[in-house]
N, C-alpha and C positions, 0 to 999 in steps of 0.2 A: 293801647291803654297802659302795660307796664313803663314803653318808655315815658309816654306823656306826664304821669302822676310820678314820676321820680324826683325828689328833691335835690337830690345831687346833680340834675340836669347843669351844665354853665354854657348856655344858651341865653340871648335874648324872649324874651318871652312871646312878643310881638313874631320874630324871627322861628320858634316853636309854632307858632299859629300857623303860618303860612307853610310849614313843610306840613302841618297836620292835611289845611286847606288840600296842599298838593297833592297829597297822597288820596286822599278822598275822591278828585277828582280823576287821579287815574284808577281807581278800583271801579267808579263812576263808567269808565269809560269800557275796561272790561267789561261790564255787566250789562255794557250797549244800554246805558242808561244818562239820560239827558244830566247834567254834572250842573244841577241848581242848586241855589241855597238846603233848602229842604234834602235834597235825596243827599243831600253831603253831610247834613245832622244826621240822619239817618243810617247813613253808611257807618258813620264814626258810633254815633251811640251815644246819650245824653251822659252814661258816667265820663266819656272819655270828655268831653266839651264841658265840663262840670268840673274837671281838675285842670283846666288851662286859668291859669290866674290874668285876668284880665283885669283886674285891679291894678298892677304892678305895670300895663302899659304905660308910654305916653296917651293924652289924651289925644295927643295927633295921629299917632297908632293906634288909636283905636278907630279913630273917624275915620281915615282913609284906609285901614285893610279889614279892620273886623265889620266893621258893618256895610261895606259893599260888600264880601262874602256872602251875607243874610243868612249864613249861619244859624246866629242866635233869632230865640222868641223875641217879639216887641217887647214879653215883660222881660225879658232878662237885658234887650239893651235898657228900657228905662232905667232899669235897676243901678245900669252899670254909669250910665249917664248919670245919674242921684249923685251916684256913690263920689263922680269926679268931681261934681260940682259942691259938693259938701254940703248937700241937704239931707233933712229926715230920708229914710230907705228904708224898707223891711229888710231883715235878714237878708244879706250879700249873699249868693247860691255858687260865689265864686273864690276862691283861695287870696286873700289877701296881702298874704307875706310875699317875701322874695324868694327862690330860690336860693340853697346855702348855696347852689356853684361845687365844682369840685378844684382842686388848685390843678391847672393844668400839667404842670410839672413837679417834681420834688429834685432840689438843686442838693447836691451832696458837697459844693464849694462855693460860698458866697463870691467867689471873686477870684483870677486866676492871674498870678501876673510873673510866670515864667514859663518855661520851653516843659513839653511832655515828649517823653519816651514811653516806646514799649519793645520791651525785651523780647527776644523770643521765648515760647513758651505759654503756659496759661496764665491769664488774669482770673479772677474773681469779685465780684460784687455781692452781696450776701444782704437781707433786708427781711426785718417781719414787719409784717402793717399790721397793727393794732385792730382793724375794719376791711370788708373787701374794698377790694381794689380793682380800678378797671389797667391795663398793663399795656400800654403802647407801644415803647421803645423806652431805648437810650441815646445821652448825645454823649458821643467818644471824642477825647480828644485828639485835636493831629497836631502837625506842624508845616506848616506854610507851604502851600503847592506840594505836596504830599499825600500820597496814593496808600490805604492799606488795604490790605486781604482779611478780610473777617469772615471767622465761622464762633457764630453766637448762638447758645442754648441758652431756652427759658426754662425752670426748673424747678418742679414746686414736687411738694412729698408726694405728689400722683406721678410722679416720673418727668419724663421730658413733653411739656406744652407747647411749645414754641421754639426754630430753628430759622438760622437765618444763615447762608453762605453765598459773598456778595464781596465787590472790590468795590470801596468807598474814595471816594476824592473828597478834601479838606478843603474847607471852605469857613469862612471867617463867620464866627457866630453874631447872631443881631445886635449882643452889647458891643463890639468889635475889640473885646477884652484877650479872644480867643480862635485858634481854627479849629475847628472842629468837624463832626458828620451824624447825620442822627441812624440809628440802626432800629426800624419798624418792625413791627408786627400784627398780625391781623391785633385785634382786640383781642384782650384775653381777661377773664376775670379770675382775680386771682382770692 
C-alpha cells in the first residue's frame, strides 16, 4: 500500500498494476490459495486497488490487462469504462491525475565536451535536497578504455549510509557526449 499510493512513483501506471497483479498472485500462492480475480482483490485490499489510478491508463490497457485480471467489481469497471468513453459516471472511486514521476537523475553538467581527470586523493560532491530523496548512485566520469578503483561513501549527518569499494571500467555514456561508469547503491532515502 505505501508504495502503490506514492505520487512520486515514475512508473507506467498500467506497468504498476501488473507487478501489483504479480505479487498478489504469488502471496496467493503461498497461502496454497487458488490466485483468482477475487482472492487477489482480497489479498491486496480495496484501499490499495482504490489508489491504483486506472484513469490515466490507455484504454487498450485497460481492456487487455485490467479487466482479464477480474480484479475490479462490475461497478467499478463500468465506472471506469463511463469514465473513458466520456459519459455521465458517478463519482470516479479512482485517482485521476497522473503521477508527478520523480526525475530519474539530477545532471550536475548539462553537457561535457572535454577530457576528465582525477588526481589522486579525495574528491568530494556535497548536495542538500530541499525534499527527501530516494539515492541511487552516481555516474563518474572516465576516459576512454579506462579502468578506475573506487571506494565511495554515502554520507548524511546520521554518519556513513552507504559504501561502495569496486574497480569500474569506462564505458561510453547513452548521449555518446562522454565515458563514463555508474557507482550503485542499494536504495537509500535520504
Amino acid at each position: 500500500m505505501a508504495v502503490v499510493e506514492r505520487d512520486s512513483l515514475n512508473i507506467a501506471e498500467v506497468d504498476l498494476f501488473k507487478g501489483v497483479v504479480e505479487w498478489a498472485t504469488k502471496e496467493a500462492e503461498k497461502r496454497d490459495i487458488v490466485a483468482d480475480g477475487r482472492e487477489k482483490r482480497r489479498i491486496l485490499g480495496d484501499q490499495t486497488v482504490k489508489v491504483i489510478r486506472f484513469p490515466v491508463m490507455k484504454q487498450e490497457e485497460f481492456a487487455s490487462v485490467v479487466l482479464d485480471s477480474k480484479i475490479l467489481t462490475s461497478v467499478e469497471v463500468n465506472h471506469v469504462i463511463k469514465f473513458f468513453s466520456s459519459e455521465e459516471c458517478p463519482l470516479l472511486e479512482f485517482p485521476e491525475t497522473s503521477r508527478s514521476g520523480c526525475p530519474t537523475r539530477c545532471d550536475r553538467f548539462g553537457s561535457v565536451n572535454f577530457g576528465w581527470s582525477y588526481e589522486r586523493g579525495h574528491s568530494c560532491l556535497s548536495f542538500s535536497p530541499d525534499r527527501d530523496i530516494l539515492f541511487h548512485g552516481v555516474c563518474l566520469f572516465g576516459g576512454k578504455r579506462k579502468r578506475y578503483s573506487v571506494a565511495l561513501s554515502l554520507v548524511s549527518d546520521k554518519g556513513i549510509i552507504g559504501f561502495t569499494d569496486c574497480v569500474f571500467s569506462s564505458v561510453p555514456h547513452t548521449s555518446g557526449e562522454y565515458h563514463g561508469f555508474d557507482v550503485l547503491y542499494k536504495l537509500q532515502y535520504i
